[in-house]
N, C-alpha and C positions, 0 to 999 in steps of 0.2 A: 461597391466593388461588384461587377458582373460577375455570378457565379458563386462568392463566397456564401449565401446562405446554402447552395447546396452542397457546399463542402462541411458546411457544422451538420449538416443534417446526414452526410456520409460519414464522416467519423466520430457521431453520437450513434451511431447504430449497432458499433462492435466494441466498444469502450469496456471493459469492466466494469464492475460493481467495486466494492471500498475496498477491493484486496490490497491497495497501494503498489500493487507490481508496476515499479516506472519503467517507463517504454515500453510497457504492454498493449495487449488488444489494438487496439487502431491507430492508436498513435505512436506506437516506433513504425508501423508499416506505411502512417501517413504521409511519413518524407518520401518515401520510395515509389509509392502509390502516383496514379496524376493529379491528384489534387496536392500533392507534396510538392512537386516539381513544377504543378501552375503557380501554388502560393507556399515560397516555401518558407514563410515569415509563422503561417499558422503551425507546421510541424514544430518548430524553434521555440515559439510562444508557449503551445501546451505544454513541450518536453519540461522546456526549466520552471513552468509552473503547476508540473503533474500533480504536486502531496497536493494542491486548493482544490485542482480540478478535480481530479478522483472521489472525494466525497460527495459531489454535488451527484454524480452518477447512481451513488447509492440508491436513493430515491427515486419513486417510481415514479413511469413516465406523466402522469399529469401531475403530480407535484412538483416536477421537476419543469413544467410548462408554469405551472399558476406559480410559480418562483422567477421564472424569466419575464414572463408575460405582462406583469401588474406593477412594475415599479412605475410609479407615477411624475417624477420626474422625469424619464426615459419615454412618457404619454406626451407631458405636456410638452418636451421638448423637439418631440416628432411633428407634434400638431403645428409650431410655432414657425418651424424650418420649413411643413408642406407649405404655409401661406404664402410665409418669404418668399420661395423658390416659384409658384403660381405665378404672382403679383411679377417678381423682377427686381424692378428697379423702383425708385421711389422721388417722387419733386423736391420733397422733403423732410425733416425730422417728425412732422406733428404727422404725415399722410403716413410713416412709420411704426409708426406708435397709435394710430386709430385703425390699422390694419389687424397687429399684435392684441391689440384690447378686443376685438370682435370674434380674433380666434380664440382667443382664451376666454370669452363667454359663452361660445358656441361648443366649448368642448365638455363643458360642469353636464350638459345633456348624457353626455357618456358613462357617467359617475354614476347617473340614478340605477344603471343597470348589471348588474352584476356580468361577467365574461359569459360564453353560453360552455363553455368547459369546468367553470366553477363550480358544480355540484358531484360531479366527480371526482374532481381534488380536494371536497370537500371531505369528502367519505372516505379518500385515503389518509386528510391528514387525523380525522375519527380512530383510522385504526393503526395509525404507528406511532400518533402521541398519546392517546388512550386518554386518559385523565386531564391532560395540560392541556384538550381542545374539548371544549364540548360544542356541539352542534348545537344552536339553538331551532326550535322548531316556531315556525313565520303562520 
């Protein structure tokens, strides 16, 4: 959807923190706002699922990246849809399935490297989990 990342990215700006006040900060003002009025499926969505959202805000902003960033499912399944979408169309089942297999060999490269914002999130999550993370030193 044209547009919708800069709508998460406008009303992750003025969001609270874990107060739990529903329809506060950016999102009671979302509907009204024009990104309410472009999409106003996104105001509707966060409102009735404010108490999941709201915690995730707590946290600071690159924890709160290296949380959205790294699910790996959500990698391999981006990697698989660019090929598809690339390619087209296909003659047949096996040209389908040897497309799929080269993407998802060529993606394991991405794995050996850690994000370049991971050492950062590193250090936050050092100091809000204290003991339940320790940093190993490489």
């Amino acid at each position: 959807m044209k547009g919708a990342q800069a709508a998460g990215v406008g009303a992750e700006g003025g969001l609270p923190g874990a107060d739990g006040g529903r329809g506060g900060g950016r999102a009671g003002g979302l509907r009204g706002g024009p990104w309410g009025q472009k999409y106003p499926g996104i105001a509707r969505s966060w409102r009735s699922a404010w108490d999941r959202v709201v915690p995730f805000f707590a946290f600071s902003a690159p924890i709160r990246r290296a949380i959205y960033t790294t699910n790996a499912i959500e990698s391999l399944n981006s990697t698989v849809r660019r090929a598809i979408r690339t390619r087209g169309h296909f003659p047949n089942d096996r040209a389908a399935t040897k497309l799929i297999y080269l993407a998802l060999r060529g993606v394991e490269s991405k794995w050996r490297r850690p994000p370049p914002f991971w050492q950062k999130a590193l250090s936050e999550f050092s100091l809000v989990f204290g003991d339940r993370f320790v940093v190993e030193a490489s």
